[in-house]
ZAMARGU-4260 file (C-alpha; in steps of 0.2 Angstrom, whole numbers, plus 5000, padded with zeros to 4 digits):
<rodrens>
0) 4887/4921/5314 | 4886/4917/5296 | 4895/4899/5288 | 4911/4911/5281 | 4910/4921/5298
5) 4911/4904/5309 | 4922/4895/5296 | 4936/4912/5297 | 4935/4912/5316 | 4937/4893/5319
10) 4954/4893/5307 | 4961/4909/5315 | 4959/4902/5333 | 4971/4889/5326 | 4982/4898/5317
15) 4983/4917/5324 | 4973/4914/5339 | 4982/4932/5345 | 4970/4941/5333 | 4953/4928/5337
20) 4948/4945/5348 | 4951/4958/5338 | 4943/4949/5321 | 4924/4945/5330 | 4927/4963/5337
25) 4929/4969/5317 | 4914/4958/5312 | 4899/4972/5314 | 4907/4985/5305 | 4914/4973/5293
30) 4895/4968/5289 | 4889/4986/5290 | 4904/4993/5277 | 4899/4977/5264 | 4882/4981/5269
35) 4883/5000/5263 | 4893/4994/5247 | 4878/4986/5242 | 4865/4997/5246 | 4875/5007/5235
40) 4871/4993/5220 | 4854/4993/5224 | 4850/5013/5222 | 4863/5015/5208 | 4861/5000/5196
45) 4849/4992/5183 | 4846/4976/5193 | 4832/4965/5188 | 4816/4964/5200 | 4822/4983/5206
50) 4810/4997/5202 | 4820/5012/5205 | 4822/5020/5219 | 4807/5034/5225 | 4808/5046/5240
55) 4809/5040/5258 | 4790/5042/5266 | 4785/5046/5285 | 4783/5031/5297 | 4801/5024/5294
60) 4803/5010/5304 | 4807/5006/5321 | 4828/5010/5323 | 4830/5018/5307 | 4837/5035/5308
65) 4831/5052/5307 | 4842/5057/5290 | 4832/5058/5272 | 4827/5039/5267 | 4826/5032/5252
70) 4815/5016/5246 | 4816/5005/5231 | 4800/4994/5226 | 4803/4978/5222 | 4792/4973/5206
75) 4784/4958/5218 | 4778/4974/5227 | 4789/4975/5243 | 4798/4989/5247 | 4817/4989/5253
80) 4822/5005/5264 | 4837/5014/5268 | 4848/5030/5273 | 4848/5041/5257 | 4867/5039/5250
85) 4876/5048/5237 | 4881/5036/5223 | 4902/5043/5231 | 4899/5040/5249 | 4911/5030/5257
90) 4905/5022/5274 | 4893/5007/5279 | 4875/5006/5283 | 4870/4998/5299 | 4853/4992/5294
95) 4841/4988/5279 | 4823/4989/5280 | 4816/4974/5267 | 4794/4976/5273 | 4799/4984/5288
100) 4810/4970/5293 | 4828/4977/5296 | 4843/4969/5289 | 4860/4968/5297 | 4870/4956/5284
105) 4872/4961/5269 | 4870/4942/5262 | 4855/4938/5272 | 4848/4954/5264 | 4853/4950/5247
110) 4844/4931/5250 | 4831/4938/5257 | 4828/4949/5237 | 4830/4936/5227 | 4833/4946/5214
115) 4837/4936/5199 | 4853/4930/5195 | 4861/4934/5213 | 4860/4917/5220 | 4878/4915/5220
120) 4882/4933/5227 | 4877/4928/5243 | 4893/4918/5244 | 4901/4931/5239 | 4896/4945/5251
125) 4896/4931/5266 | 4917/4927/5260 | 4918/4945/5258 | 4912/4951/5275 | 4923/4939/5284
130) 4938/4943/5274 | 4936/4958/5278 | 4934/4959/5296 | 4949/4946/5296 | 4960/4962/5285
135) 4954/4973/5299 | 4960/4962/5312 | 4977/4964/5310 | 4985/4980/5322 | 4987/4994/5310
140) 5006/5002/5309 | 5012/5020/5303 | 5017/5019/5286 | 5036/5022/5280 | 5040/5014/5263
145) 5029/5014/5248 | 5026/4995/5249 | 5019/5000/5267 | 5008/5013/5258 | 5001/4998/5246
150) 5000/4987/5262 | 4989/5003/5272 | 4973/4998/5262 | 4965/4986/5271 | 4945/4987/5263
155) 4949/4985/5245 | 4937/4993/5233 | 4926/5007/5240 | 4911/5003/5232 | 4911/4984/5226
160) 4901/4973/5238 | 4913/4960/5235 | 4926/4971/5241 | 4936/4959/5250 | 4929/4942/5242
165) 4942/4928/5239 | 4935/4913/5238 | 4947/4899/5236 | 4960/4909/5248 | 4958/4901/5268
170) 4961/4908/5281 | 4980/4903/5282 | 4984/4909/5266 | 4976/4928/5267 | 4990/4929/5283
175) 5003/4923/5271 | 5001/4933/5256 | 4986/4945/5257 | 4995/4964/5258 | 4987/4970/5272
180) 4993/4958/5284 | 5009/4964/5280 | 5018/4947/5276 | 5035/4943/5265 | 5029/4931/5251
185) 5042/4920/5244 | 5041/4917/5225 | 5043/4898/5215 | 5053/4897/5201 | 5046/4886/5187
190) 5058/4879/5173 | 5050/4880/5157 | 5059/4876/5139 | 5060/4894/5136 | 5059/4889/5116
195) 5040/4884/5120 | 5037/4901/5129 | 5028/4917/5122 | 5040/4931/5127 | 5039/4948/5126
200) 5054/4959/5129 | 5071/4955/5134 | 5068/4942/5146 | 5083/4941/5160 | 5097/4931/5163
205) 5093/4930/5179 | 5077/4921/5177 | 5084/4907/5163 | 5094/4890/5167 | 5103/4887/5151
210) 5089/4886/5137 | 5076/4884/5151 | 5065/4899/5157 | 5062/4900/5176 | 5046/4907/5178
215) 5041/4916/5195 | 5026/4909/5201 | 5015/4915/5216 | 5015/4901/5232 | 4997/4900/5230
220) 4996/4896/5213 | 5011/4882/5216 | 4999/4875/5230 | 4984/4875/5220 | 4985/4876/5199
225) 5005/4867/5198 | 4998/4851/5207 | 4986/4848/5195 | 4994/4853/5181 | 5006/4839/5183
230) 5022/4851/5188 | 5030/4857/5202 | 5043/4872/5206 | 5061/4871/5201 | 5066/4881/5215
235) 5054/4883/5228 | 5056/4900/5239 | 5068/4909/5228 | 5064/4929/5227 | 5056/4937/5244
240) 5044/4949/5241 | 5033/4962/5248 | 5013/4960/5240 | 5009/4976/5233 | 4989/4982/5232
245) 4983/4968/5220 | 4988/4955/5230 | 4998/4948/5213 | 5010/4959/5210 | 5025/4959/5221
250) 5041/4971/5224 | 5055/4959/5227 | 5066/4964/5244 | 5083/4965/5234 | 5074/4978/5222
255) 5073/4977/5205 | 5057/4976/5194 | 5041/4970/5202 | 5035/4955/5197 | 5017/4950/5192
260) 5012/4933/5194 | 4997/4923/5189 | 4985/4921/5205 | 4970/4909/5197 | 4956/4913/5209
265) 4940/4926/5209 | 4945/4944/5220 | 4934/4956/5219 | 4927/4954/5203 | 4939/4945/5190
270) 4950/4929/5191 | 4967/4936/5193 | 4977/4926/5179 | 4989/4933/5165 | 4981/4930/5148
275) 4992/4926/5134 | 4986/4942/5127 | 4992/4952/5139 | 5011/4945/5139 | 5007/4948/5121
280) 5002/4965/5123 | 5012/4971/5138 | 5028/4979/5132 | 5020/4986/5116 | 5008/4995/5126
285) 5022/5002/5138 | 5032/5009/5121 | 5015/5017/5116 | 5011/5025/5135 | 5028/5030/5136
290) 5029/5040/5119 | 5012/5046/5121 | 5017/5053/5140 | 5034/5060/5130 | 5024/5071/5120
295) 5017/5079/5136 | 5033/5080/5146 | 5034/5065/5152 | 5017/5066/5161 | 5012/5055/5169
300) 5027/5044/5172 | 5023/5028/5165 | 5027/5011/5175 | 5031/5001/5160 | 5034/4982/5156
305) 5050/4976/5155 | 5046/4957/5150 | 5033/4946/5148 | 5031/4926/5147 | 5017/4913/5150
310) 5019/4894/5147 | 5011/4880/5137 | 5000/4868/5144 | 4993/4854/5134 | 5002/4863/5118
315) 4992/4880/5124 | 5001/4896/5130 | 4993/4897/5149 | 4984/4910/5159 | 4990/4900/5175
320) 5007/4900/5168 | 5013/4917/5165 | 5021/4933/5174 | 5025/4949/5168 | 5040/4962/5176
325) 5037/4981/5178 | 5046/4994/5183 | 5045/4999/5200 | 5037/5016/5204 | 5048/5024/5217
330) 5041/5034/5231 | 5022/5039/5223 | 5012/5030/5232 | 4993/5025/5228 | 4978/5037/5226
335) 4969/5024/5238 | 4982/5023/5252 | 4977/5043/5254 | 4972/5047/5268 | 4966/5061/5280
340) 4980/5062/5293 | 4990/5065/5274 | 4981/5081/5270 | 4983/5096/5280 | 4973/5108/5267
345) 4960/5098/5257 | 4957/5112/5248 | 4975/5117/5241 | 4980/5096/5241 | 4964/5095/5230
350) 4966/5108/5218 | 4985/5102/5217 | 4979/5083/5212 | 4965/5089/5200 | 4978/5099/5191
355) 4990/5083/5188 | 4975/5071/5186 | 4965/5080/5172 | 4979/5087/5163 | 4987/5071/5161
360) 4973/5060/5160 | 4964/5073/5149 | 4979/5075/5137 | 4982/5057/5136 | 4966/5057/5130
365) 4963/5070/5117 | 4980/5060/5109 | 4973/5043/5109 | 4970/5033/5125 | 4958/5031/5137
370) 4968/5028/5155 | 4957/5016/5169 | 4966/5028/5181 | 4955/5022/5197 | 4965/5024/5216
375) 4976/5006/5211 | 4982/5011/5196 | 4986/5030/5199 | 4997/5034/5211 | 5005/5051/5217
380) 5024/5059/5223 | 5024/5068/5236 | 5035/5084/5239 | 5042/5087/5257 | 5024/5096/5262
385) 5015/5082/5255 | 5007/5092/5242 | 5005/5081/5225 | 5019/5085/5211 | 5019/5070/5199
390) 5008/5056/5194 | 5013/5040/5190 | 5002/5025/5181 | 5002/5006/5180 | 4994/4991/5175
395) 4992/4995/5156 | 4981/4980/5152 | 4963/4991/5154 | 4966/5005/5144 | 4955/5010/5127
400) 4964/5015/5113 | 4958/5025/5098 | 4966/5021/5082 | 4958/5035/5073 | 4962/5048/5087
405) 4981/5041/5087 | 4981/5043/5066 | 4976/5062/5069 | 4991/5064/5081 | 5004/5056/5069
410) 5007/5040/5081 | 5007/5023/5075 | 4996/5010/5083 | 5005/4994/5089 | 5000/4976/5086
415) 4989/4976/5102 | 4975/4965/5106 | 4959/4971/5097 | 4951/4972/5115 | 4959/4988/5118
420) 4955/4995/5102 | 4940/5007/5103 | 4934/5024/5092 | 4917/5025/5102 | 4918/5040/5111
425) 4907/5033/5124 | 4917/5018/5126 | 4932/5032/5127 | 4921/5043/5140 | 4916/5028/5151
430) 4934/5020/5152 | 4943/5035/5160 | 4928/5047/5167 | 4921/5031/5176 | 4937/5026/5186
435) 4943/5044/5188 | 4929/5053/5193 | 4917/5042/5198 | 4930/5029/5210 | 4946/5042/5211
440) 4938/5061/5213 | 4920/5053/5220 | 4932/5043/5235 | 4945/5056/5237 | 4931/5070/5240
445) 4920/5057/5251 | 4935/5053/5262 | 4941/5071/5263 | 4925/5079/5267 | 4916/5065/5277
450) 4898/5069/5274 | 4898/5088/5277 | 4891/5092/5260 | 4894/5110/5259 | 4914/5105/5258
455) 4910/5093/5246 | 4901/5104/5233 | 4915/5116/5234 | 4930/5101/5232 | 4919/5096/5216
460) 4920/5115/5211 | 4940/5113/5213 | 4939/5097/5202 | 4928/5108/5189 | 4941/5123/5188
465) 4956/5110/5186 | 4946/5103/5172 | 4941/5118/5163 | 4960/5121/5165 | 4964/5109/5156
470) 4954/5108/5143 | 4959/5126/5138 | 4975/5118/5131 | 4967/5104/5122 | 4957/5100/5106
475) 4940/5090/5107 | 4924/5100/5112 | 4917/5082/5111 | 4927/5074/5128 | 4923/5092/5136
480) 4905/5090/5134 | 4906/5071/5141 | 4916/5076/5155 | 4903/5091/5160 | 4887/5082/5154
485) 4874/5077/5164 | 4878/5061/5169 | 4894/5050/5168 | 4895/5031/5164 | 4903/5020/5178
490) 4904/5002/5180 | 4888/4994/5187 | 4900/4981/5201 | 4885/4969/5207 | 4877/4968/5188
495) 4892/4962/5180 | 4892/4948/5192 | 4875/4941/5191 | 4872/4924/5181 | 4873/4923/5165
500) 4879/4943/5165 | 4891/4944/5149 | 4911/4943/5152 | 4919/4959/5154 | 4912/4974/5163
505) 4894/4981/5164 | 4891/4999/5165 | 4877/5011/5175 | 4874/5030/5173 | 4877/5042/5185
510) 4873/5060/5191 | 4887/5069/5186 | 4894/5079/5201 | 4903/5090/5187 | 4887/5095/5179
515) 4887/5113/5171
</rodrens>
């Protein structure tokens, strides 16, 4: 076992010792499912010391399997081998062939490349493959609720190879707080002048002590950012609640609105504060998504923002200070928590989905904003056949606005960070094509259809036809063509997080399985 690997099962024989079996049981296919993740980055991104990939050759290795085999030159002149994989397959990869050597780890692999800029990715994929095979320790349960839908997603990101990377987070904590170990989490209140707050919304009652604001604050971030902050909670405890898919956002157990709290670590890819500008921006953006989703019937229903607040440290509204509070979406559940025991018809549950997505999403679009609408922040309602009927969309803080294409529709743009401003189409394109059909179709398809791919050219048929729909009721021969190009832009997961890589996301092109 790797560092991360030994660390992990050395905590959890002290503190869970019940699932010490079952999470060295999970390690191989954890390492094969990170593994596949970042083969996936190898073929499909623009990594430095990577040649592009060229057609597998006879004389494969010893072990490697009989499917079509794919190599990448390295510009040192070795070669790295692999299965072929479709840049949508979900799956992992059991072995790695770096000079005919094979590969097992993903991060012994990627140590192994050297590629440059990656040194600190090893970390990663080593926290990452633990974590995971810690998530998938836990005996997995029949969901009932929503929250147990959020809670069902046990691998995180399909295709990021820091799916399950939270560095910072021991062993202890992810059983405390991490969704998938299905825990109740209780929330801090903090006791801020609420004078010294940046507010947005009607902030309520219920969270102020005379002319002081309680702030809800995540148990981590009390243990960890309040200490040396030089504060402590003023209530410690106060609000059970469920931990929805981001970890951070949580449905209290008495209802109401969920609460979003600041989480100041790296999951994934990002560090999961709450900028100032994002309680800044939060309920202005819900008004504009709402009106916007008004003008099409109310599709798709928009989780909006209630409130917003974030705290001054040092004189400084603070990112580690700050929650936001959302309305709660009901019964749709998240595209990701789909599964296959859920579709009786792919085919007819397909072409249902594609209908709600691209019309919405689509429509949205042609009026002025550019939705992230991967399998997190789209969700879907249900109907007693479990066929999809109504979408739902959350966590507004990603989306691109056009304030040209808003200006042609009549609708006035908020004061919203200049962040989320874009008129570029291909900024437009790469926002909302890149999340919905390159993550939400590409993973839906791949998990549906597992590997036969005959059924998968005719579900990407079904996604055509739903698109083409669509766009039979809308302006903009422009997004059409994007959507039916040649190749669609989608982020590049592994790129963005190499040194010196510049802040925000990096993008790759892809072959667009939409192609006319």
């Amino acid at each position: 076992m790797r560092r991360w690997e030994a660390e992990f099962a050395a905590d959890l024989a002290l503190v869970r010792p019940d699932l010490s079996a079952a999470y060295m049981a999970a390690l191989p296919d954890a390492r094969a499912a990170v593994l596949g993740r970042l083969w996936r980055s190898l073929l499909y991104e623009p990594l430095p010391g990577l040649l592009g990939p060229l057609p597998g050759t006879a004389g494969s290795p010893a072990g490697a399997s009989e499917c079509p085999r794919v190599q990448i030159p390295l510009a040192d002149g070795r070669r790295l081998m692999g299965r072929a994989r479709e840049p949508y397959d979900l799956g992992g990869e059991p072995a790695l062939w770096l000079n005919g050597h094979p590969y097992t780890h993903p991060a012994e692999l990627l140590a192994a490349l050297g590629l440059p800029g990656t040194g600190p990715l090893v970390e990663d994929l080593d926290n990452s493959v633990a974590s995971l095979a810690l998530s998938r320790a836990e005996p997995a349960r029949a969901p009932a609720t929503p929250e147990d839908h959020e809670q069902s997603v046990v691998d995180g990101h399909p295709y990021h190879p820091g799916c399950r990377s939270r560095p910072g987070v021991s062993v202890a904590e992810q059983l405390a707080y991490m969704p998938e170990h299905r825990p109740v989490v209780h929330l801090d209140l903090l006791a801020v002048p609420a004078a010294d707050c940046l507010i947005s919304g009607p902030w309520p009652d219920s969270l102020m002590d005379g002319d002081r604001l309680l702030l809800p604050v995540h148990p981590w971030q009390s243990a960890h950012v309040l200490h040396r902050l030089g504060l402590r909670p003023h209530v410690t405890g106060a609000v059970p609640a469920r931990p929805l898919m981001s970890v951070r956002t949580l449905a209290p157990l008495d209802g109401g609105p969920h609460i979003k709290t600041a989480f100041s670590t790296r999951m994934t890819s990002g560090v999961r504060d709450i900028s100032p500008g994002s309680v800044r921006d939060c309920v202005n953006l819900s008004h504009l998504l709402t009106t916007l989703s008004a003008r099409q019937g109310g599709r798709p229903r928009i989780a909006r923002y209630l409130a917003g607040a974030a705290a001054k440290v040092k004189g400084r509204h603070s990112p580690d200070l700050a929650a936001m509070l959302r309305e709660p979406t009901g019964a749709a559940i998240p595209v990701a928590a789909v599964t296959p025991a859920m579709v009786r018809d792919p085919v007819a549950w397909l072409t249902a989905f594609a209908r709600l997505a691209l019309r919405d999403a689509l429509g949205l679009l042609a009026l002025g904003v550019a939705l992230e609408a991967h399998g997190q922040n789209l969700l879907v309602e249900l109907d007693r056949d479990g066929m999809p009927y109504r979408l739902v969309y959350r966590d507004l803080a990603d989306v691109r606005i056009s304030p040209a294409r808003l200006a042609r529709n009549g609708i006035e743009l908020p004061p919203v960070s200049v962040r989320l401003l874009a008129d570029d189409p291909e900024i437009l394109h790469a926002k909302l094509f890149g999340g919905l059909v390159g993550t939400t179709f590409g993973s839906l398809i791949a998990l549906l259809c597992r590997g036969d791919r005959a059924a998968e050219s005719r579900l990407w048929d079904v996604v055509a036809a739903a698109a083409r729909d669509a766009f039979d009721e809308l302006p903009g021969a422009e997004d059409r063509k994007a959507l039916f190009g040649t190749h669609i832009t989608v982020k590049a997961h592994l790129l963005a997080r190499l040194e010196g890589a510049p802040p925000g996301d990096s993008w790759t092109t892809l072959r667009n399985p939409l192609a006319t």
